[in-house]
N, C-alpha and C positions, 0 to 999 in steps of 0.2 A: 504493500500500500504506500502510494506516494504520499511526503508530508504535507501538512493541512496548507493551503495555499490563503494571500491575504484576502480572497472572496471573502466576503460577509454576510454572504445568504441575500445580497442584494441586486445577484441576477448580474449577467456576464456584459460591460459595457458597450456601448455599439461600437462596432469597428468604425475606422478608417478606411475608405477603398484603397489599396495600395497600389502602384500604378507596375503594371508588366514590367520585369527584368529582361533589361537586354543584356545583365552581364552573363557573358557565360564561366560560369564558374568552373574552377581547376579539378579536376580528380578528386582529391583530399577533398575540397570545400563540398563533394556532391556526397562524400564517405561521412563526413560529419553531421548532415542531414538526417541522413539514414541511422546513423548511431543515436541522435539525439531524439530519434521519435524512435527508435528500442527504448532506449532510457525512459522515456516517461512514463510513468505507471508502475515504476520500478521503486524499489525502497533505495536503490543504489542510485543517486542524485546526482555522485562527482563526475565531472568528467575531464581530461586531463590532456592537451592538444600540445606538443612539441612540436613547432616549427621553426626553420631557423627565419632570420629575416629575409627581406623579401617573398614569401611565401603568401601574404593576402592572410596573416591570422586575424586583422580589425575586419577585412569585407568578407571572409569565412563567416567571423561568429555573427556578423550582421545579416548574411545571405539567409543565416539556416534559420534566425529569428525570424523571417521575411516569411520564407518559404513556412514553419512551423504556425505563423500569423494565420496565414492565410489558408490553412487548412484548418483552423480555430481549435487549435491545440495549445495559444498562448496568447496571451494577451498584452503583454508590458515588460521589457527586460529594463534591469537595472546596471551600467559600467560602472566597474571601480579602476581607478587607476592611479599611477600617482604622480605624473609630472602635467605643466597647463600644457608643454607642449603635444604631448600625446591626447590631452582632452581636447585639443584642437584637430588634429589627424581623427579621434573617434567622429567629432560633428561633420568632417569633410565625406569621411566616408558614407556616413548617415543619408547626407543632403543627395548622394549618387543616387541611393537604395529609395529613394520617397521617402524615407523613414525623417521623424521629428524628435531629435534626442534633444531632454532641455538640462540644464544646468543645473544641481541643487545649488539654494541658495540660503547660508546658516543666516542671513536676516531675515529672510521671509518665510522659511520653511516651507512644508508642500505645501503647505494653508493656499499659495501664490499658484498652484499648477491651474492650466486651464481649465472652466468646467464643461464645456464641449467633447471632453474625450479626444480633442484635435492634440494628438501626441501620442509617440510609440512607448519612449524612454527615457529614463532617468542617469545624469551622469555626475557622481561625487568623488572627488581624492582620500586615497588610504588614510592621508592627515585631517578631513571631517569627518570620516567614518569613525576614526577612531576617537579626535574629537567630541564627538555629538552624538554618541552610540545611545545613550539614554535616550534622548529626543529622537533619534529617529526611531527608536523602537515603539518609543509612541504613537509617532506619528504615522508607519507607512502604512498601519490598518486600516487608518481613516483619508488613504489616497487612493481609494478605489482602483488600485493598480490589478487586481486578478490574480489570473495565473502569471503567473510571470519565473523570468531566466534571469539566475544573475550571474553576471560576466566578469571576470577576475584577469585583467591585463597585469599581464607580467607579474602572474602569479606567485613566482618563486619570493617574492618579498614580503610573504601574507604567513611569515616562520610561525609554527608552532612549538612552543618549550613545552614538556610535560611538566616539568617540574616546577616550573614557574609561568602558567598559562597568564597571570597580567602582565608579567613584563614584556609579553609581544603584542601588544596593544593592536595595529594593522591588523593580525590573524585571529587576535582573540574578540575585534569588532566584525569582523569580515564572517566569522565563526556565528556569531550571534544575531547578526540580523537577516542575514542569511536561510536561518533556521524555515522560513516560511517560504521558500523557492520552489519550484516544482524539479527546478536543474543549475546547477550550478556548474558553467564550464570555466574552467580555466584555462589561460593561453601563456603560451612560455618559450623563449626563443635559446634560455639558458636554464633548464630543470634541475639545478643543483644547488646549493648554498656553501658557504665556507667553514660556515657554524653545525654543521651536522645535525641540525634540526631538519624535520620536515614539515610540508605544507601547508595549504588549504586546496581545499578541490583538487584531490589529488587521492587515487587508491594508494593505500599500504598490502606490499604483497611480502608473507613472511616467507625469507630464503635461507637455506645453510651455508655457511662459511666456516669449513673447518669442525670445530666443536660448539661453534656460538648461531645462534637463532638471532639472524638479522631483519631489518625490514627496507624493501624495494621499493622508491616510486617508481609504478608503472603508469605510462602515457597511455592513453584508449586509443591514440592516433598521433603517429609517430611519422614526422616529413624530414627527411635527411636533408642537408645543404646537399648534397653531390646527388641526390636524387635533383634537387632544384638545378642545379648544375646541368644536369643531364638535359633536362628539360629547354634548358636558355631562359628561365624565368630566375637566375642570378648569376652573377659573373664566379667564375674559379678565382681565387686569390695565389698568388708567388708574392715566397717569403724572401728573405735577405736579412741573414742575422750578418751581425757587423762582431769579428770577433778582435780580441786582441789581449795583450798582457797589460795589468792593472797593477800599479804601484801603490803598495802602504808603507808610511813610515813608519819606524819603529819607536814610541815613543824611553822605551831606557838609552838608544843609542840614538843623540839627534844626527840627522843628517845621513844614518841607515836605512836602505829601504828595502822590504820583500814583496816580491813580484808573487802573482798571481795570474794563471790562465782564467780567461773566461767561461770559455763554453765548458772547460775541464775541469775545473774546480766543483770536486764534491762535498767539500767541507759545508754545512749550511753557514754555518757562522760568518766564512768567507764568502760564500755565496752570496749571501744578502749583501755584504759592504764591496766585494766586484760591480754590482748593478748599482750602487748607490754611488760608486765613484764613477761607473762608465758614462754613466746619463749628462755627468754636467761636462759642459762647452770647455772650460777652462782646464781640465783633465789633463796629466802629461800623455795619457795613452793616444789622446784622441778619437777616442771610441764616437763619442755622442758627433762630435763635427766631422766626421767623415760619415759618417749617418745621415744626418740630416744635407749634408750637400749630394751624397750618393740618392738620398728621395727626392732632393731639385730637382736634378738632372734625369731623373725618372719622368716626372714629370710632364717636363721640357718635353720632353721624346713623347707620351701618351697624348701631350695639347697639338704634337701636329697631325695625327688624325683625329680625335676629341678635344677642339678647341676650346668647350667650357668645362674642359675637365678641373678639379681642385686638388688637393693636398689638406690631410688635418695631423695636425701634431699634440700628441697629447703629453703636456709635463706633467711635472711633480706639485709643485706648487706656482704661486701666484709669479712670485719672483723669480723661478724658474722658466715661466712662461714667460714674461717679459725679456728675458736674456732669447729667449728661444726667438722673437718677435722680432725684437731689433737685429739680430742677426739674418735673418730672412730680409729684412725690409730692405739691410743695409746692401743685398745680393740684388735691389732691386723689386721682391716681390712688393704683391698689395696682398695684406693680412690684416685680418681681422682677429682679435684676442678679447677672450668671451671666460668667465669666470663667476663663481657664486656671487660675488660680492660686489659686479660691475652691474649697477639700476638697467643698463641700457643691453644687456646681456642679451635679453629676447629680441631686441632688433639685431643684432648684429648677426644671431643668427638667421634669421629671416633674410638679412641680406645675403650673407654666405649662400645659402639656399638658392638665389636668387640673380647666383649668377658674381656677386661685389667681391671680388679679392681672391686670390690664387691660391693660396693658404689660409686653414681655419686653426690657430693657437689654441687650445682648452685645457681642463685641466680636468673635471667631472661635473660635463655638462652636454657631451655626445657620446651617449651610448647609449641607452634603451630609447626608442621612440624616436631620436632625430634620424631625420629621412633628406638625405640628400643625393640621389643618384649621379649626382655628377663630381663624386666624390671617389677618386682612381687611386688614390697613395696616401698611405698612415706611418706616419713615424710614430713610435710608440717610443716614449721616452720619462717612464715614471717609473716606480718604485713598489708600483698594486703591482703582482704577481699571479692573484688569486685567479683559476682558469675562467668563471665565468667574466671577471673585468677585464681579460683581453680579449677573450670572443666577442663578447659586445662591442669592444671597438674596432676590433679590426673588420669584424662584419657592417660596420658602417660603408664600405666600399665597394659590396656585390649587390647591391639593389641597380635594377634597371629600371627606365624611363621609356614608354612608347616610340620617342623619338629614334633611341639608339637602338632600339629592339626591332626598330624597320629597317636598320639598317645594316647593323651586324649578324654575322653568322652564326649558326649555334656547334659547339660553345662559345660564347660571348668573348670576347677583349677579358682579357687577364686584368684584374686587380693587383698593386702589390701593395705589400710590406714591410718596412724596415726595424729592423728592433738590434738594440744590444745580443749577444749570442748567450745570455742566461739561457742555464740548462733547464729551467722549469716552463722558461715561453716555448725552449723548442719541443719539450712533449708534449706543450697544450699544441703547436704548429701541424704535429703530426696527427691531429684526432680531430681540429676543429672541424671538418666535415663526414666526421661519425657521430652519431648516437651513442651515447655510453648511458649505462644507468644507474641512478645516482641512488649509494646504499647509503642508509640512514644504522651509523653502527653504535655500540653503547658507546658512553662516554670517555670511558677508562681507553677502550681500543682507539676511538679519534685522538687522543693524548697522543698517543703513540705513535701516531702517522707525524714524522719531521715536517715531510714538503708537501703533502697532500695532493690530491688534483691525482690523474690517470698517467701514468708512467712516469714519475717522477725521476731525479737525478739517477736513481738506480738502473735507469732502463737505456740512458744514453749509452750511444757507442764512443765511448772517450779515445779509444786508440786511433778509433777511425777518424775524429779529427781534431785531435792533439797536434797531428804534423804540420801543419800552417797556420798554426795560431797567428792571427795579422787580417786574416783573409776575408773573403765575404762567403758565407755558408746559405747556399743556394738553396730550397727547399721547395717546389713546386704540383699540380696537377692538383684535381679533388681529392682523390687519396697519395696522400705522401709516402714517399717509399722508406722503406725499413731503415735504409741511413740517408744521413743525408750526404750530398754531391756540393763538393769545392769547386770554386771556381777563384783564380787569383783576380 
């Protein structure tokens, strides 16, 4: 038996005529349909969508409500999400579909929704949810919403703690109002977390490892990048790790210094301070400046057949970026640098977007949700390690545009990559277009995991290339091959 829905015995609201879909929908987006009208009527509500970007997960989840609509098996879905620019991209995609998604508003509350029933759906951020979880618990009873779906973007953020279920506020509001859905899907383009918690809208399947009873998120519908790939509905990415030796001074002997390989350094301890000294500009190694001018010149070469193609560089911090900025500027590009703390941040993306400046400077403010197809080359240049924070950015550079999709071949123009040769980015290098699945283990076994993420330091082939430490470490195709290929 499905759970009790917010109907109030006062009889199912007149519909909206919805007006015929001319999209046609992807494979996946037709599988999701069909899943979601199994699911209803079912005591089993989650449902749990991995796709990578570019995949159409915002006109999926809105297609199947469309289609579900209009066979009057729902009546009103509700998005959660949590940045404005992705609540921007949900109302874009909405306005395609005929659909009317309105904004909650914590001053007016639904009290302010139309009484016409002229609207499909409701859209609030993880931070009112979880804010105003009281009131709206109040309130969605008395918004004649129905049956209704609710939609969990970029679900992987919605953490459950067992042990401490208020300190995840997001999952534990998302958790609770929820309660009255007929279906709650979730959408996710990275199904993993760092904190070994698991999710919301998400099955737990229990698995053996070893002597210990672990638990699995399994996806109901699982869209590879190199499936996409295949397809020509996102570009392949080619890597370019920048490797070299790293000096530390010895602080008992001034003016001693011990060398450090990059990509071969297994030590974590050195590991972390190799990547923390390669990234900055000023470095005797030279890591991070032969990086970032071997991504120009990438570039360069990608703008004379994709003339509005860009470049986004992602540092460490603010001051970081700005060194990163003025160095670019002073090679002549137009950059734009965009950061938490800069008021004017959402224009500047918008302009990037839009075509304004060659390079986009950031620091964590493009990765989930910024959509910019004409975005060809990522310097990765920070100090985040964790696998899902570099997939999400470096996957900022396989989304296509109509334009370039009429015109190139499939498989699409190559995307690249530049990064430091840490051995932990080249394991995430080698898997970002597989599906891995993401085990939720006791607490005491995550302790114990040093580097975490899918084949960590242990897995690299060091001998294989130890011998040119200096070089640039080529890594390309959807699936990457077992070692990686040198090239001077």
């Amino acid at each position: 038996m499905a759970p009790p829905s917010f109907d109030l015995g006062l009889g199912v609201a007149k519909r909206q005529a919805l007006p015929a879909l001319r999209l046609q929908p992807r494979q996946w987006q037709s599988q999701l349909v069909q899943l979601l009208r199994a699911r209803l009527g079912q005591q089993v509500a989650d449902v749990l969508i991995h796709a990578g970007p570019g995949a159409g997960k915002t006109l999926g989840a809105l297609f199947s409500f469309h289609k579900l609509h209009q066979e009057q098996r729902l009546d009103r879905f509700v998005v959660f999400c949590h940045r404005s620019s992705i609540a921007n991209q949900w109302h874009q995609a909405a306005e395609r579909l005929g659909l009317r998604l309105l904004p909650w508003d914590p001053e007016l509350g639904l009290g302010a929704l139309p009484k016409n029933n002229d609207w499909h759906g409701l859209l609030l951020s993880y931070q009112s949810a979880g804010r105003h979880r009281q009131r709206l618990q109040q309130e969605l009873p008395k918004a004649r919403i129905g049956r209704w779906m609710a939609i969990a973007d970029e679900v992987h953020h919605l953490g459950l703690d067992p042990d401490e279920p208020e300190a995840a506020a997001w999952g534990h509001a998302f958790s609770h109002l929820t309660a009255g859905a007929l279906l709650r899907l979730g959408l996710t383009g990275t199904p993993f977390r760092a904190d070994n918690l698991a999710f919301c809208a998400a099955r737990r399947v229990k698995v053996r490892e070893g002597q210990q009873i672990i638990e699995r998120i399994a996806p109901d519908l699982s869209v590879e990048p190199r499936q996409l790939i295949a397809a020509g509905d996102v570009r392949p990415l080619e890597f370019r790790f920048q490797d070299g030796w790293v000096e530390h001074g010895r602080r008992q002997e001034p003016g001693d210094t011990e060398t450090s390989p990059l990509s071969a350094e297994s030590r974590e301890s050195w590991r972390s301070r190799n990547l923390r000294r390669a990234i900055r500009l000023g470095d005797s190694s030279s890591i991070a400046l032969r990086l970032l001018l071997n991504a120009r010149r990438r570039l360069e070469r990608v703008r004379s057949v994709h003339p509005e193609a860009g470049g986004l560089v992602i540092a460490r911090d603010i001051a970081h970026a700005r060194q990163l900025t003025a160095l670019l500027a002073e090679e002549g590009d137009r950059v734009q640098l965009v950061h938490s703390q800069d008021p004017d941040a959402a224009n500047r993306l918008m302009a990037f977007q839009a075509g304004e400046g060659d390079w986009l400077v950031s620091i964590d403010m493009c990765s989930e949700g910024f959509d910019a197809p004409r975005l060809r080359v990522v310097a990765y240049l920070t100090t985040v390690v964790t696998r899902s924070r570099f997939v999400q950015a470096i996957t900022r550079a396989v989304r296509m545009d109509s334009t370039r999709s009429s015109i190139e071949a499939i498989p699409r123009d190559a995307s690249y990559v530049f990064a430091p040769a840490d051995p932990l980015l080249i394991s995430y290098a080698r898997s970002w277009s597989l599906s891995e699945p993401y085990l939720v283990r006791p607490k005491v076994v995550a302790a114990d995991t040093a580097l975490g993420g899918a084949g960590g330091a242990s897995g690299l082939p060091l001998e294989a290339i130890q011998e040119q430490l200096g070089a640039v470490i080529r890594m390309g195709g959807p699936e990457l091959p077992a070692f990686p290929r040198q090239i001077a």
